[in-house]
C-alpha positions as CSV (number, residue, x, y, z in Angstrom):
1,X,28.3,51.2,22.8
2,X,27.0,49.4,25.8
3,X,29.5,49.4,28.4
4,X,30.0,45.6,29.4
5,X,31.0,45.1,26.1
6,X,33.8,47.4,24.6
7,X,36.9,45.0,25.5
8,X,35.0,42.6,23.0
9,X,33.8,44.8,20.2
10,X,37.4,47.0,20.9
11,X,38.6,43.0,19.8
12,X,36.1,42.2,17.0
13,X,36.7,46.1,15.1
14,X,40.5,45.5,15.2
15,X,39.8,42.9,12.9
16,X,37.8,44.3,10.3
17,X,40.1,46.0,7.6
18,X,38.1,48.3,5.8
19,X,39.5,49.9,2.2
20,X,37.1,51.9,0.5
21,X,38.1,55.7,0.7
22,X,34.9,56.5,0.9
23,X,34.0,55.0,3.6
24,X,36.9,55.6,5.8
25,X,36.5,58.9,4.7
26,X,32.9,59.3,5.8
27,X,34.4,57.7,9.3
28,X,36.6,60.0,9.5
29,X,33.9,63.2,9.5
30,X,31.5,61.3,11.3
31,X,34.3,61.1,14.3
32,X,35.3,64.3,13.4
33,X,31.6,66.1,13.7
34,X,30.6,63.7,16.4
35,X,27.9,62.4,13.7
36,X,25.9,59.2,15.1
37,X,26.8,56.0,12.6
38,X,26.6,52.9,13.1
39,X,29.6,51.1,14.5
40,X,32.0,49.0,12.7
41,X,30.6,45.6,14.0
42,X,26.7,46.8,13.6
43,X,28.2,47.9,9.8
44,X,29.7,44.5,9.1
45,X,26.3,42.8,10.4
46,X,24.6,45.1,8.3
47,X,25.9,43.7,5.8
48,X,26.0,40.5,6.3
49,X,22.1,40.3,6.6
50,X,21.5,42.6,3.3
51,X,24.0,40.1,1.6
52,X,21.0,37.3,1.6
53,X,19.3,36.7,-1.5
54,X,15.5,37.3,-0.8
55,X,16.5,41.2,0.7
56,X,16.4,43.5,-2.9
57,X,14.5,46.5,-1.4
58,X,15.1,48.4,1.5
59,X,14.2,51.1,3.2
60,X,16.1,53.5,5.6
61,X,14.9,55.8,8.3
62,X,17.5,57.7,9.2
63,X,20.0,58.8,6.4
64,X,22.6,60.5,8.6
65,X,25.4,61.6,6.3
66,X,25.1,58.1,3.9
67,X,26.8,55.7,6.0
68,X,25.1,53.1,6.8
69,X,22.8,53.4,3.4
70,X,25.7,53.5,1.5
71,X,26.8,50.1,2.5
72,X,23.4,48.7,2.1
73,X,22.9,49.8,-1.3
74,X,26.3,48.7,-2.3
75,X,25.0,45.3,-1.3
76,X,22.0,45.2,-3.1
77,X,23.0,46.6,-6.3
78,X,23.9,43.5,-7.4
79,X,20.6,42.3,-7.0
80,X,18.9,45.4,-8.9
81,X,17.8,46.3,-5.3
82,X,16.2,50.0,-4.3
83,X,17.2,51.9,-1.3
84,X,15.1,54.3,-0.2
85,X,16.4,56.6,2.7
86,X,15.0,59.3,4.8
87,X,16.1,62.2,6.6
88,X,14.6,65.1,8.2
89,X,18.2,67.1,9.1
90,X,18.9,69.5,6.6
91,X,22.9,69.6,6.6
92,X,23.2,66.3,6.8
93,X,20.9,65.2,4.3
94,X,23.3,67.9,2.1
95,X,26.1,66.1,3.5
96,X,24.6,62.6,2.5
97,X,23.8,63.8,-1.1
98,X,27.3,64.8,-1.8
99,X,28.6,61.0,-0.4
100,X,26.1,58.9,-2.4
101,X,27.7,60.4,-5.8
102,X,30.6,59.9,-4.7
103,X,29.8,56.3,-4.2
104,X,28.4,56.4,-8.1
105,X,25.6,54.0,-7.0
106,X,22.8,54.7,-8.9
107,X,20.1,52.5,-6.6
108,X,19.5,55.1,-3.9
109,X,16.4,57.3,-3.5
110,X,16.9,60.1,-0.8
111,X,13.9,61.7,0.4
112,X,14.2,65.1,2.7
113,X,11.5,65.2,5.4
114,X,10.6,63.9,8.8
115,X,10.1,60.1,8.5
116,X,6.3,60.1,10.7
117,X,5.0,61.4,7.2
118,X,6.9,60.8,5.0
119,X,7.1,56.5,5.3
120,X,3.5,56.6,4.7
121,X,4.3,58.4,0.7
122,X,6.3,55.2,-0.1
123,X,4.2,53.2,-2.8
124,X,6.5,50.6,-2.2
125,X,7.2,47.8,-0.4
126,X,10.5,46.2,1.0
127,X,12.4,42.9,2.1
128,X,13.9,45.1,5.1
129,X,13.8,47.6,7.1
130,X,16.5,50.0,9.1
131,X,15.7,52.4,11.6
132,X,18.6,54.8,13.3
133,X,16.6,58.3,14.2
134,X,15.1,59.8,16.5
135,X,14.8,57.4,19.5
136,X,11.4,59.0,20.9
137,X,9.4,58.2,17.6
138,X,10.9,54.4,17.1
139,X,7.5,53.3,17.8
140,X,5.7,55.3,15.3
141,X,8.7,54.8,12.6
142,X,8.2,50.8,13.7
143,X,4.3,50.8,13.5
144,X,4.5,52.9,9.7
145,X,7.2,50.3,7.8
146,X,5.3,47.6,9.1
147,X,3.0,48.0,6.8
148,X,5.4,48.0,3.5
149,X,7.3,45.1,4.7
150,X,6.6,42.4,2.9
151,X,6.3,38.2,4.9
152,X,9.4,37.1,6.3
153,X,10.4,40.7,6.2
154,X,13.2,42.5,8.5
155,X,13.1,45.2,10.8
156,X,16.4,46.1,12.3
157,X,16.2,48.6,15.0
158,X,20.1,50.3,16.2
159,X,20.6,51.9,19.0
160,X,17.8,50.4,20.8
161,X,19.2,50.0,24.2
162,X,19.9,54.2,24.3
163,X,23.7,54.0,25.5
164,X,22.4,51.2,28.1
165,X,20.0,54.0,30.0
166,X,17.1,51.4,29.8
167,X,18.9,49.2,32.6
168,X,21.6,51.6,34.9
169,X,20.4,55.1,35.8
170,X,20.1,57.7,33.1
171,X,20.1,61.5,33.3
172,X,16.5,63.1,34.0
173,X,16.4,64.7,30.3
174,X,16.3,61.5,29.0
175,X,12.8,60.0,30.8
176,X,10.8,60.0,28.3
177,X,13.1,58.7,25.6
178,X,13.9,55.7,28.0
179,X,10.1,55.3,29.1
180,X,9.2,55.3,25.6
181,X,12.3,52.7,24.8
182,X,11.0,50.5,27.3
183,X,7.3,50.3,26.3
184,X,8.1,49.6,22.3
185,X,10.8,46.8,23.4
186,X,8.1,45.3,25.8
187,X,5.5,45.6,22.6
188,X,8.4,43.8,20.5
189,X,8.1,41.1,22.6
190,X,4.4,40.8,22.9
191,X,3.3,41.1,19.4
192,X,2.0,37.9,17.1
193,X,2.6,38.9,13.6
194,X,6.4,38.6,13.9
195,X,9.3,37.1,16.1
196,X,11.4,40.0,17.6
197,X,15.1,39.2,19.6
198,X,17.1,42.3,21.2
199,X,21.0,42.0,20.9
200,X,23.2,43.4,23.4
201,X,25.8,44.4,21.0
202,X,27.0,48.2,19.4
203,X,24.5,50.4,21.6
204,X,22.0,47.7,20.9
205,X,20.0,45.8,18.3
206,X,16.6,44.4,18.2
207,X,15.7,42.2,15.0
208,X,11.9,41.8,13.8
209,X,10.8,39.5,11.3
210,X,7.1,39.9,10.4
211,X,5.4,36.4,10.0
């Protein structure tokens, strides 16, 4: 969470009253096993965005333990929308598996590998796009959904700001992550087939929407 910014998002979280078990549950192990998922007021933006009715498919890099896709794909089932998700950890993907039945939605297809190969084995193409993995290969995972998005598409990016190490001083085994941070938000900005803004809220978001 970036720093300047937890009185407020401490203030907006107090106000969301989540219910389902499930996902308190999966809250609970995440803070538990110090698992990386989305926070509450990324989740309820989430959301929100999936809710509209021209996203039906989406894709996922970056499964986790089913957070995040869980609440995606709760979203879209409604709309007889697909949710494919990848994710390259073992355990969690395991972990993720187990959730997803739990959630008895039948709209999700998991896929186990690492995402810089396995994006491009998607016949498929989607109305948005979530990335939340590896920080180093955001460019790659960007440059490979790109191509499945379909016009007026959405690629959310979390995490994007890396704790806020792209602006205050960072620890020295984080260069290259942060270099590499630095040079895909600066091609963000730069390229003409979309309109990308960066959002300094949760640890971060940048929004992409291809033209």
């Amino acid at each position: 969470m970036l720093e300047e910014l937890k009185d407020a998002n401490k203030y907006i979280t107090d106000k969301i009253i989540e219910t389902d078990k499930l996902i308190l549950e999966m809250e609970d192990y995440a803070q538990e096993h110090n698992v990386p998922i989305v926070t509450k007021e990324v989740a309820e933006y989430l959301k929100f965005i999936v809710q509209d009715k021209n996203i039906v498919n989406i894709l996922e890099v970056g499964t986790a333990i089913g957070y995040s896709g869980i609440l995606m794909a709760n979203e879209i089932v409604k709309k007889d929308g697909k949710l494919y998700t990848i994710e390259i950890d073992d355990e969690r993907f395991n972990i993720a598996q187990e959730n997803i039945k739990k959630s008895k939605l039948n709209n999700i297809i998991s896929i186990k590998g690492d995402a810089t190969e396995e994006i491009n084995k998607i016949n498929e193409t989607f109305d948005f796009v979530f990335i939340d993995a590896s920080k180093g290969h955001y460019m790659k995972f960007f440059e490979d959904s790109i191509k499945l998005l379909n016009k007026d598409g959405i690629i959310f990016i979390d995490n994007i700001m890396f704790r806020g190490y792209l602006y205050k001083e960072y620890p020295k085994r984080f260069k290259t992550i942060v270099k590499r941070l630095n040079e895909f938000i600066d091609s963000l900005y730069t390229r003409n087939d979309g309109n990308f803004v960066l959002l300094p809220f949760g640890d971060g978001v940048g929004l992409f929407r291809k033209k």
